[in-house]
N, C-alpha and C positions, 0 to 999 in steps of 0.2 A: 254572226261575226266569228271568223275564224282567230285561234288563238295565236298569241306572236311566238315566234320560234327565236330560240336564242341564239344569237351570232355565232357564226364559225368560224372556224381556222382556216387557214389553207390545206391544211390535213383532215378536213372534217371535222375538228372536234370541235366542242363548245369552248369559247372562247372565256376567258375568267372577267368578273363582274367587276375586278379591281381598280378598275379605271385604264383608260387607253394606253398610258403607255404602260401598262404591266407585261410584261412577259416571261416565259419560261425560267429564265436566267434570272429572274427578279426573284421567284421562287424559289428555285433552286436556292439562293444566295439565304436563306432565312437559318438561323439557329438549327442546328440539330443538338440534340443531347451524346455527349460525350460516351459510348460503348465501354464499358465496364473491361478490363482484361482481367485476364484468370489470376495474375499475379494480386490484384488491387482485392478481387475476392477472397483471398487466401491470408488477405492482412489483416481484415477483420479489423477490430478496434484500433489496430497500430494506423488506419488509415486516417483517421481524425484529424483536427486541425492540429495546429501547433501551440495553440495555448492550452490544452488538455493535456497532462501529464501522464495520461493514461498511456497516452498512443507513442511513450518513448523507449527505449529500451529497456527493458526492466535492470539490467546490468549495471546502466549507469543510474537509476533512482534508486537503487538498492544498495549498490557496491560503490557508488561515485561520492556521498559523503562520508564514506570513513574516513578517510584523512582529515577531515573536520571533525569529527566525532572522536579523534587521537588526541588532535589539539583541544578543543574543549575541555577533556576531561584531565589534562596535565594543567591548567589555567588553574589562577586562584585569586581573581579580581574578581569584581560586579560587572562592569561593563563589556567586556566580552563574551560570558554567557547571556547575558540581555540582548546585547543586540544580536547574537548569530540566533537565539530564539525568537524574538523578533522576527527576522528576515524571512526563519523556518516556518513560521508562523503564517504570516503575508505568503510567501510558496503555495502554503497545503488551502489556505482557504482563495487563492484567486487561480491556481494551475488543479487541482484536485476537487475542488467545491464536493467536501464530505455530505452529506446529512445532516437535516439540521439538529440531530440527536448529538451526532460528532460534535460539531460546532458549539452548540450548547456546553459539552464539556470540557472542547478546549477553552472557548470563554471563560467560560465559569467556573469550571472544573481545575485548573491550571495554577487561579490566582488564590484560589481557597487553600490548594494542595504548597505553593510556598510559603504563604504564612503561617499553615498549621510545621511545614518543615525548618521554616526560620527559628520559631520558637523553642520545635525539640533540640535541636541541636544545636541551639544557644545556651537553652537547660545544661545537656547533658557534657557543652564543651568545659576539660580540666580550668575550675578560677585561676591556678599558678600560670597559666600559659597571657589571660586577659585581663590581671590582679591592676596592670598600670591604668586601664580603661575604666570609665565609671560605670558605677553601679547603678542600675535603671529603678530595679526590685526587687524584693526578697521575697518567698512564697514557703512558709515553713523552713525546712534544711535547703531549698533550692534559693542560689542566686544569681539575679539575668543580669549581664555585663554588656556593657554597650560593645566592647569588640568580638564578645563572644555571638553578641548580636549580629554581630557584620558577619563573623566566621559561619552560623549559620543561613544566612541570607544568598551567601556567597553557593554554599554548596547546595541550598534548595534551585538558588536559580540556572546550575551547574547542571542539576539533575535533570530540569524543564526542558533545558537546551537539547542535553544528548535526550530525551524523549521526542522532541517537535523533529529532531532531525533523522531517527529513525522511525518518526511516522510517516516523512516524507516519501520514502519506499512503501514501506507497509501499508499505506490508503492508495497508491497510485498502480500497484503492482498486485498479482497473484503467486501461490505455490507455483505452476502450473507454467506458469508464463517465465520465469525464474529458469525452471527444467527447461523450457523450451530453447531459451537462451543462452541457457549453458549446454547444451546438448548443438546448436547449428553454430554459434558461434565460439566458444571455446574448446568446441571440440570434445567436450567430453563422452565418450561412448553411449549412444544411448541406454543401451541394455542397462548399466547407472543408474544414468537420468530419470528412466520411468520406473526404475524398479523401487527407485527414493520414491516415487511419486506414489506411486500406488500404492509404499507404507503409510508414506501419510495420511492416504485416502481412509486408512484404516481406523484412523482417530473420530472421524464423525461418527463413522460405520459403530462403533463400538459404545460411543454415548449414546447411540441409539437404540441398540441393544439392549443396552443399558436399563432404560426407562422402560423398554420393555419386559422385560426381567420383573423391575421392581413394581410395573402396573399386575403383571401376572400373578404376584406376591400378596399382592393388596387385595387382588379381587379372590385368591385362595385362604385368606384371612390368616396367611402365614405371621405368626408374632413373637418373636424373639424377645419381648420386656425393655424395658428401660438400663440405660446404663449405658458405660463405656464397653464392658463383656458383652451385653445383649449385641450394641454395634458392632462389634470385630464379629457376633456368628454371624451377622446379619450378613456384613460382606462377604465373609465366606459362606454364606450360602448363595450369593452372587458370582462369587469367582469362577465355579465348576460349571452350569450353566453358558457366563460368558466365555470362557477357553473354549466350549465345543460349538458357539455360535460360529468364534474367532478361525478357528482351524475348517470349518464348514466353509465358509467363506473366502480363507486364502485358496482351497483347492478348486473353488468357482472362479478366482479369478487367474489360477494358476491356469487351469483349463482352457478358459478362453483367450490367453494370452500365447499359449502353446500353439490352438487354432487359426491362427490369427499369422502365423508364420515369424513371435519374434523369438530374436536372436538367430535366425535364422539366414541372413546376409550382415556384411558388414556394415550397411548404410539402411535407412529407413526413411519414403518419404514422411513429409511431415505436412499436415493438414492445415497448419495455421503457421504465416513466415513471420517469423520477429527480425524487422528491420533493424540495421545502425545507419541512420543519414547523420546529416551534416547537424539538425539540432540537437542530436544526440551528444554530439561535441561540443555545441557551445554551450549547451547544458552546464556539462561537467566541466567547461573552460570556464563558466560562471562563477560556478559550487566557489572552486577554486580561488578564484580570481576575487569574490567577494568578499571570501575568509581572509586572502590575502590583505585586501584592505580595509578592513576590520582591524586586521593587528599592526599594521605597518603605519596606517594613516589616523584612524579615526580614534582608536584609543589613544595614544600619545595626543593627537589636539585635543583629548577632550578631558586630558590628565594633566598634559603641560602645563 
């Protein structure tokens, strides 16, 4: 028994098993995966969706709540550092989702840190100023006033707010990315840009050093004694040491930045592009717009 041959085309070919009316055009017509362009490569994490904070300009997570951050801290009620903490709050854990080590400490961390700040600075607020307010408790020569209570509540929760709102840049953004977008879009020269950059870079560089120094110390059974004197040789016999790691290091990286051809034209490309779109605006049209009714709508109804 001879074996069956499979249908052809009128072109000779084998004919697809898809069922009769499949043809060419049927295939053709199926999903292809979208070709990546060299712009969409070059955005790196800016290319993410739009509810990740990461992927927005660092300019406006960074530099888009001061004005909120001005207002805040001239405020001297409860409920407007509450709710713009609040809101900052809700931002960093549903657009950011930290760690849950982060998380943990804004939960937790956050509410332990105003009550332990309510109390001091109810303590330590002048009695002449809260003398018509009642007295709660005495504690030896200290006594806690119910308005000095307020006065300190008022300014732990002051504190939480402008912290949740300059965590908002600070968990979504880098050094790095900062430079980058100060450098392509305000224009600042790069030669600036990365030479800020690469001081900073100097601060890890240097605790690392650091512990190296001081393991080097330990395993030479170097012992300077106890004390506050022993500590001050101890550093100073750290400082000499790390100055010539320090100076060893910028000429490594003087060198290879020399090679490298910068400052050497007026313009430099750049490797990774930080985007400003349209969400970048309503971001900060947000920011804005929510502080705005925060103070205009929601405290007056909620004081009236």
């Amino acid at each position: 028994m001879a074996a069956r041959r499979a249908p052809r085309g009128p072109a000779g070919r084998p004919r697809p098993r898809g069922g009769r009316g499949m043809s060419a055009g049927t295939l053709d017509a199926r999903p292809r995966p979208a070709r990546a362009t060299p712009d969409d490569a070059r955005l790196g994490r800016f290319a993410g969706p739009a509810w990740d904070l990461r992927t927005y300009d660092p300019l406006v997570t960074a530099f888009g709540p001061l004005p909120v951050v001005v207002w805040v801290f001239t405020t001297r009620d409860l409920l407007t550092p509450a709710l713009v903490g609040l809101v900052a709050l809700l931002v960093i854990l549903v657009m950011v989702r930290p760690p849950r080590r982060v998380v943990a400490v804004l939960l937790l961390g956050l509410p332990a840190l105003v009550a332990v700040m309510t109390v001091s600075f109810g303590v330590l607020t002048d009695p002449r100023d809260v003398d018509g307010t009642t007295l709660l408790a005495t504690v030896g020569p200290f006594h806690l006033w119910s308005g000095a209570l307020e006065t300190g509540l008022a300014t732990s929760l002051r504190t939480c707010a402008l912290l949740l709102l300059v965590l908002v840049g600070g968990l979504s953004t880098t050094g790095q990315d900062v430079v980058r977008a100060l450098v392509q879009q305000l224009r600042v020269p790069y030669r600036v840009g990365y030479a800020a950059l690469a001081a900073l870079r100097f601060v890890p560089r240097f605790g690392h050093e650091l512990e190296v120094i001081r393991a080097a110390h330990r395993v030479r059974g170097v012992d300077h004694g106890r004390g506050p004197v022993a500590a001050g040789r101890r550093h100073l016999g750290y400082a000499v040491p790390l100055l010539a790691g320090g100076i060893r290091h910028g000429e490594r990286v003087s060198l290879a930045m020399e090679a490298r051809g910068f400052g050497a034209h007026a313009t430099r490309t750049e490797r990774v592009l930080v985007p400003f779109r349209v969400r970048d605006v309503v971001f900060l049209l947000a920011t804005w717009g929510v502080a705005a009714g925060i103070a205009l709508v929601v405290v007056p109804a909620l004081t009236g």
